[in-house]
N, CA, C and O atoms as a GROMACS GRO file, in nm:
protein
  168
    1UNK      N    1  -0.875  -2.197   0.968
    1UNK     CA    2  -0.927  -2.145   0.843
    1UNK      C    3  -1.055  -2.218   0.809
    1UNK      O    4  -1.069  -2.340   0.816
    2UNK      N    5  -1.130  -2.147   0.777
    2UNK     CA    6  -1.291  -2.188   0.733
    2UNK      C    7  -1.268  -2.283   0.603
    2UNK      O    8  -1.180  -2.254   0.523
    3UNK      N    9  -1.352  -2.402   0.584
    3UNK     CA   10  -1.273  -2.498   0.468
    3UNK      C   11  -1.470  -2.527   0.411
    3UNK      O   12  -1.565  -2.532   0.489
    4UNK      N   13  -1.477  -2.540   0.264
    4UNK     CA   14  -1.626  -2.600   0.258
    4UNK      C   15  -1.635  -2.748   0.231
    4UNK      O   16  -1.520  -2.792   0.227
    5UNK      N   17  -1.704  -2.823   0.215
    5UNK     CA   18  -1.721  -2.933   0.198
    5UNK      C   19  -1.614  -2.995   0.156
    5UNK      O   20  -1.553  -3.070   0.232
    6UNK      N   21  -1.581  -2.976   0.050
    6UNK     CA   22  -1.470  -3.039  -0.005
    6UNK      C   23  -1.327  -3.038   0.084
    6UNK      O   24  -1.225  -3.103   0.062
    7UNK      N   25  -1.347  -2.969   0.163
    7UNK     CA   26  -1.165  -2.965   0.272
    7UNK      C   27  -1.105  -2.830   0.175
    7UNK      O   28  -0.987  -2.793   0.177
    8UNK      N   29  -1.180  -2.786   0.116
    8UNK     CA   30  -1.110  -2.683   0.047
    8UNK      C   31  -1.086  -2.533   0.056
    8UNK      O   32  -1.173  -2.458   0.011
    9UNK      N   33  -0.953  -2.473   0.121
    9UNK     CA   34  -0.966  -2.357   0.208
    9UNK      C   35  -1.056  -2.206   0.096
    9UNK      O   36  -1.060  -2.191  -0.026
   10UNK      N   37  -1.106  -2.136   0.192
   10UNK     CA   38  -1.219  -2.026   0.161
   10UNK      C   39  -1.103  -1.886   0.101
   10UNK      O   40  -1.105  -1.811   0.004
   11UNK      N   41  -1.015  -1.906   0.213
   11UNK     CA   42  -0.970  -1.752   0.212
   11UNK      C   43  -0.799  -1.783   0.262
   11UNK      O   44  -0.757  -1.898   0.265
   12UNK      N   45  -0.722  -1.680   0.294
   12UNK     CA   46  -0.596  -1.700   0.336
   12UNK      C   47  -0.600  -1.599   0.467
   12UNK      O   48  -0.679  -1.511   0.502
   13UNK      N   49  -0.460  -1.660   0.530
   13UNK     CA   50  -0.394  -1.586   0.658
   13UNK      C   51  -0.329  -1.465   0.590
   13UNK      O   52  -0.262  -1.467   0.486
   14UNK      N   53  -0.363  -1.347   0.675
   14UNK     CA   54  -0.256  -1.236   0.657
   14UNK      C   55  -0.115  -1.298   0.611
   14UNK      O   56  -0.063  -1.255   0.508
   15UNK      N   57  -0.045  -1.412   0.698
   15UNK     CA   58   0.071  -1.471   0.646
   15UNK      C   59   0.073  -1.532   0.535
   15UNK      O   60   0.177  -1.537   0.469
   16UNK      N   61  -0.052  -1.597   0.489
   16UNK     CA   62  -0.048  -1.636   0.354
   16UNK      C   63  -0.041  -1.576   0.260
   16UNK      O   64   0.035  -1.594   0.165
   17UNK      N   65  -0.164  -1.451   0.283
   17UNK     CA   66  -0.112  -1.381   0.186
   17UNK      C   67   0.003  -1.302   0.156
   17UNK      O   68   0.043  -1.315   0.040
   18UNK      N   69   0.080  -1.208   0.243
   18UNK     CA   70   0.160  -1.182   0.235
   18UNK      C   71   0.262  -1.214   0.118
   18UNK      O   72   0.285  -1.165   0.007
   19UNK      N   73   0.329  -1.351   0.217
   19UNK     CA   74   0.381  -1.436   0.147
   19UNK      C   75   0.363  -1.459  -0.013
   19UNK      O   76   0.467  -1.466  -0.078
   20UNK      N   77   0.252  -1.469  -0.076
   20UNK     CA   78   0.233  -1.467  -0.193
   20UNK      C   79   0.262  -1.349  -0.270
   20UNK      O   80   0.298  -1.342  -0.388
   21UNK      N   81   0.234  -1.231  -0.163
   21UNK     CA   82   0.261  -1.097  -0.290
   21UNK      C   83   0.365  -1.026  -0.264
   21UNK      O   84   0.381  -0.906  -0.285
   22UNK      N   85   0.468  -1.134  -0.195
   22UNK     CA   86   0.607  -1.117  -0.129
   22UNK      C   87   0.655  -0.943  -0.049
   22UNK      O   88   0.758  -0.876  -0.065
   23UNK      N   89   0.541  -0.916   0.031
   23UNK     CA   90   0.541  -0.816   0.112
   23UNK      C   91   0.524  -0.854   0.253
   23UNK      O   92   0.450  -0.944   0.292
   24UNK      N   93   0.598  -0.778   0.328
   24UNK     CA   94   0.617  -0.802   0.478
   24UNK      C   95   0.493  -0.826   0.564
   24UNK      O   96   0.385  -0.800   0.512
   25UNK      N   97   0.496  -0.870   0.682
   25UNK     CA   98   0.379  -0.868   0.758
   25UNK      C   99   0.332  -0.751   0.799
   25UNK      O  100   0.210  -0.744   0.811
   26UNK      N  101   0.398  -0.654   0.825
   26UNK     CA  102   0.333  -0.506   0.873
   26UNK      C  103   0.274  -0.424   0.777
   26UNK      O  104   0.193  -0.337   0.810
   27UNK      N  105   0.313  -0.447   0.635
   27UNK     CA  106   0.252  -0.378   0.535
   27UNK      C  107   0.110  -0.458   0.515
   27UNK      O  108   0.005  -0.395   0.525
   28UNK      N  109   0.112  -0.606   0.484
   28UNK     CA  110  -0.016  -0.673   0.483
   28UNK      C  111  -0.111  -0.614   0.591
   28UNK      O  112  -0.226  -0.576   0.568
   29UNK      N  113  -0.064  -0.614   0.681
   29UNK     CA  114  -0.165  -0.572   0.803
   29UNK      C  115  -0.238  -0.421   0.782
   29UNK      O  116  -0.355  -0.392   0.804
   30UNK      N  117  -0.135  -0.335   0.734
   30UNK     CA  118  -0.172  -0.241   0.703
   30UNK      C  119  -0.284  -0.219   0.581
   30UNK      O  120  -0.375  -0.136   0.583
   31UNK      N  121  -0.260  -0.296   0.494
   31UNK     CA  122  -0.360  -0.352   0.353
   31UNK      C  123  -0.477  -0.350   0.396
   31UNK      O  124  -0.557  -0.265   0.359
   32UNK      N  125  -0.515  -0.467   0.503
   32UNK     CA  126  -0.601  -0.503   0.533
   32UNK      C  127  -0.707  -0.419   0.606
   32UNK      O  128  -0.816  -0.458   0.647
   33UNK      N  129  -0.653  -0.290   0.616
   33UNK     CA  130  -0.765  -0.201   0.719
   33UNK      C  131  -0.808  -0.091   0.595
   33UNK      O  132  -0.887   0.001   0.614
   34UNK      N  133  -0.725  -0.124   0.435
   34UNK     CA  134  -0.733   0.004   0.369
   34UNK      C  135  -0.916  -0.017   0.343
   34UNK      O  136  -0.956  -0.133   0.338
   35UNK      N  137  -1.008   0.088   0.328
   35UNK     CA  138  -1.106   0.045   0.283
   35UNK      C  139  -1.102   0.023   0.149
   35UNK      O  140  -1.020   0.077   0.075
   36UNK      N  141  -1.232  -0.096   0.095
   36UNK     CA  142  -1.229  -0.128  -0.017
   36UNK      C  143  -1.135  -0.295  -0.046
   36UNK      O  144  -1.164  -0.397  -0.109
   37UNK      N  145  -1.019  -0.255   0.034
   37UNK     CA  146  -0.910  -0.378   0.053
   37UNK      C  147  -1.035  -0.537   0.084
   37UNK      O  148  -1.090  -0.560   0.191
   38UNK      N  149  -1.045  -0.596  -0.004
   38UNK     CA  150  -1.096  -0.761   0.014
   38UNK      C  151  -1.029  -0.826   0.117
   38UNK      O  152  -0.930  -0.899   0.105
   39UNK      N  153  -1.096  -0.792   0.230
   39UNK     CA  154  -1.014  -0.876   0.377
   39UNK      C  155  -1.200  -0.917   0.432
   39UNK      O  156  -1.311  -0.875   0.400
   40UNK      N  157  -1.158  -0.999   0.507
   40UNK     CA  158  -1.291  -1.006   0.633
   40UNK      C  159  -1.152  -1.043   0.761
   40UNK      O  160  -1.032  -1.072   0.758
   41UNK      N  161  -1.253  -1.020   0.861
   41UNK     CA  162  -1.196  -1.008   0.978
   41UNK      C  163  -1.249  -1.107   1.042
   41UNK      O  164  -1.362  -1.130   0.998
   42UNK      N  165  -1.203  -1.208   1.165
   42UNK     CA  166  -1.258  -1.304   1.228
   42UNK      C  167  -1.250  -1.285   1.362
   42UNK      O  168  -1.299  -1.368   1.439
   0.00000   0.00000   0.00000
């Protein structure tokens, strides 16, 4: 994960997020291709 100066993370893992908005991994994944959806890709 990309961190800036401070050691302080930028963004989250598909698993992170997930996890936070207590939805499965296949639906996150799916999120992530909706357009408009706030993802970047690496």
């Amino acid at each position: 994960m990309i961190t800036n100066e401070e050691n302080t993370k930028l963004g989250l893992t598909v698993d992170e997020a997930r996890e936070m908005l207590g939805i499965g991994r296949n639906l996150m994944l799916k999120l992530v291709k909706v357009k408009g959806f706030p993802a970047v890709r690496f």
